[in-house]
Phi, psi and omega in degrees: 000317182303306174289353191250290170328300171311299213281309173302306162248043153275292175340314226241328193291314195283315175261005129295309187297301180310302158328313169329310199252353174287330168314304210282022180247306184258172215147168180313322146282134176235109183256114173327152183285322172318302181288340155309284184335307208283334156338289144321330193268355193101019210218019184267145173308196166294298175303349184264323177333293188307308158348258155338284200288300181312305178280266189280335187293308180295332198273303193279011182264328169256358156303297192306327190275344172291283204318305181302340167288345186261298186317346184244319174287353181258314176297337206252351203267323192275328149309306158296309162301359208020063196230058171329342168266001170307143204209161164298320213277330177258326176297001175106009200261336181294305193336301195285358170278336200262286182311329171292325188269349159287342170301298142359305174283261191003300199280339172107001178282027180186157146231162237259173205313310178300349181211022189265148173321096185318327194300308176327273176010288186278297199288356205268323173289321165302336175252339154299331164303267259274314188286333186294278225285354165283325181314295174325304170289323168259008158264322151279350137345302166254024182256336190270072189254110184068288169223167175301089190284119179290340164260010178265303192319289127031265179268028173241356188251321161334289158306331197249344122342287194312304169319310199276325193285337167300329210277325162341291196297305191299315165334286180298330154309324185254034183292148133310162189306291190293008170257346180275332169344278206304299153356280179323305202254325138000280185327314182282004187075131185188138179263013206287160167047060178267123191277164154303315183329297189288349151320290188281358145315251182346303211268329172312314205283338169284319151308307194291321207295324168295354178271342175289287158301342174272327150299301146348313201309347204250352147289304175296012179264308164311329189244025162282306178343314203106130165025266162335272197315304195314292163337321169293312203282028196103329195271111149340065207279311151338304176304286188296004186262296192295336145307324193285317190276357155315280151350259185348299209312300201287279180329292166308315177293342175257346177305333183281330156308345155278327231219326195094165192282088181245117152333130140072012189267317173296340169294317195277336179257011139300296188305284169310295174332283173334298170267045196221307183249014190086172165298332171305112229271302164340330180250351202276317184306289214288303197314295184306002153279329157313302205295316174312344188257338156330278170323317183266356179242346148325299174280346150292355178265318179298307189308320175304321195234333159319298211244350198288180359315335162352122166209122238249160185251141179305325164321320201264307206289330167286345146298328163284329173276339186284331218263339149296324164319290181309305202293343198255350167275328186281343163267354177215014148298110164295150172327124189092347182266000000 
């Protein structure tokens, strides 16, 4: 498995790169792969200068900085619920991250990436935190009897989705046209008119808490186990679910203050990970963070270029695929698993 796993990222690592730079080419502008190179190196005209360094380099770096925050909030949410369909995005944590900050737009306390604010800037992740971790907090709330059962956490995070995304909706209805815009294409996930600014948000915060889970990981292997057992073996398990899910919580949410509410990315590349390297969360974390930042700029180079000047939020195109994916895990997931 260890040879299978080497073989496995070394592949994922070599078709991330290649994504890299096929992102970094194409576009409305089309920069030759030489002149890419030559760019990286320090050695590009102006306009590729602008291009590149200005344009596309940030927007796929905090894309890349997405992925791995959803893709670690997918893994580790699915493990605490023992829920193979667990997602941020479908239990409610995006939702409730997703509400704050339209109450935000809403109250006139932001404006949206193309004008925004330093203060915006810093605050719009701080209340997506507040808002995530109040989400959270009352889905395990109303999970808790005695200990935490992972399938009423589960379907109680399902409800309370459901609860924050009406409450969305209603926001945004009563928005002015141009704060619903913005909302609207937020809600729906989008990297558009992204800066470094939002980087240097995102990616610390992506790093440590996945340097975090992967300390972990071999607990979270123990609480695979089940409960009972984890317990013989030492592990806190009640302590420890609620760390992992702090983390989800905190991780998913400022990715979503960058990024917006994007659905189903933490589902799906735990899952192709999973089956390319097995369960074990030492190999499962990293591959599936690869394959998720694959996945998300895949689908922002189709959003950006399919349809332009048109330009489609990264949410929907990851959404057309996830969402034939959940039918096809939910027909052939067994009970319990």
């Amino acid at each position: 498995m260890k040879n299978r796993f080497k073989l496995v990222f070394a592949a994922s690592a070599l078709v991330l790169l290649v994504t890299v730079i096929v992102c970094l080419q194409i576009g409305s502008y089309h920069v030759p792969f030489l002149d890419v190179v030559k760019t990286l190196l320090g050695q590009g005209d102006y306009l590729n200068n602008t291009v590149i360094f200005d344009l596309r380099l940030p927007r796929i770096l905090i894309a890349m900085a997405v992925g791995v925050a959803f893709s670690t909030a997918g893994c580790l949410l699915q493990s605490v619920t023992k829920n193979a369909l667990a997602d941020p995005g479908i239990i409610g944590i995006n939702a409730g991250a997703s509400l704050a900050v339209v109450l935000l737009i809403f109250s006139g306390g932001t404006v949206y990436y193309d004008k925004i604010e330093t203060s915006s800037m810093f605050l719009m992740p701080i209340v997506a935190i507040i808002g995530a971790v109040a989400s959270a907090s009352l889905i395990y709330a109303l999970s808790y009897k005695k200990k935490v059962s992972p399938t009423r956490l589960i379907l109680n995070g399902i409800g309370v989705n459901a609860g924050l995304s009406a409450c969305i909706t209603f926001y945004q209805l009563n928005m002015s046209q141009g704060d619903y815009n913005q909302a609207l294409t937020w809600t729906n996930g989008s990297l558009w008119g992204s800066s470094m600014s939002f980087f240097y948000i995102v990616a610390p915060v992506a790093i440590v808490l996945f340097g975090i889970a992967m300390y972990k990981s071999k607990k979270i292997d123990v609480m695979d186990l089940g409960d009972e057992l984890a317990t013989g073996l030492g592990v806190e398990v009640e302590k420890e679910r609620r760390s992992l899910l702090v983390i989800a919580v905190v991780i998913s949410a400022v990715a979503t203050a960058v990024a917006g509410n994007i659905s189903f990315l933490g589902l799906l590349s735990p899952h192709i990970a999973r089956k390319l390297v097995g369960p074990v969360h030492r190999r499962l974390l990293p591959v599936s963070a690869i394959i998720s930042m694959v996945i998300i700029l895949v689908a922002d180079a189709v959003a950006r270029t399919m349809f332009s000047p048109v330009e489609l939020p990264v949410g929907i195109v990851i959404s057309v695929i996830g969402v034939p994916y959940f039918i096809y895990l939910m027909l052939t997931t067994k009970e319990g698993e």
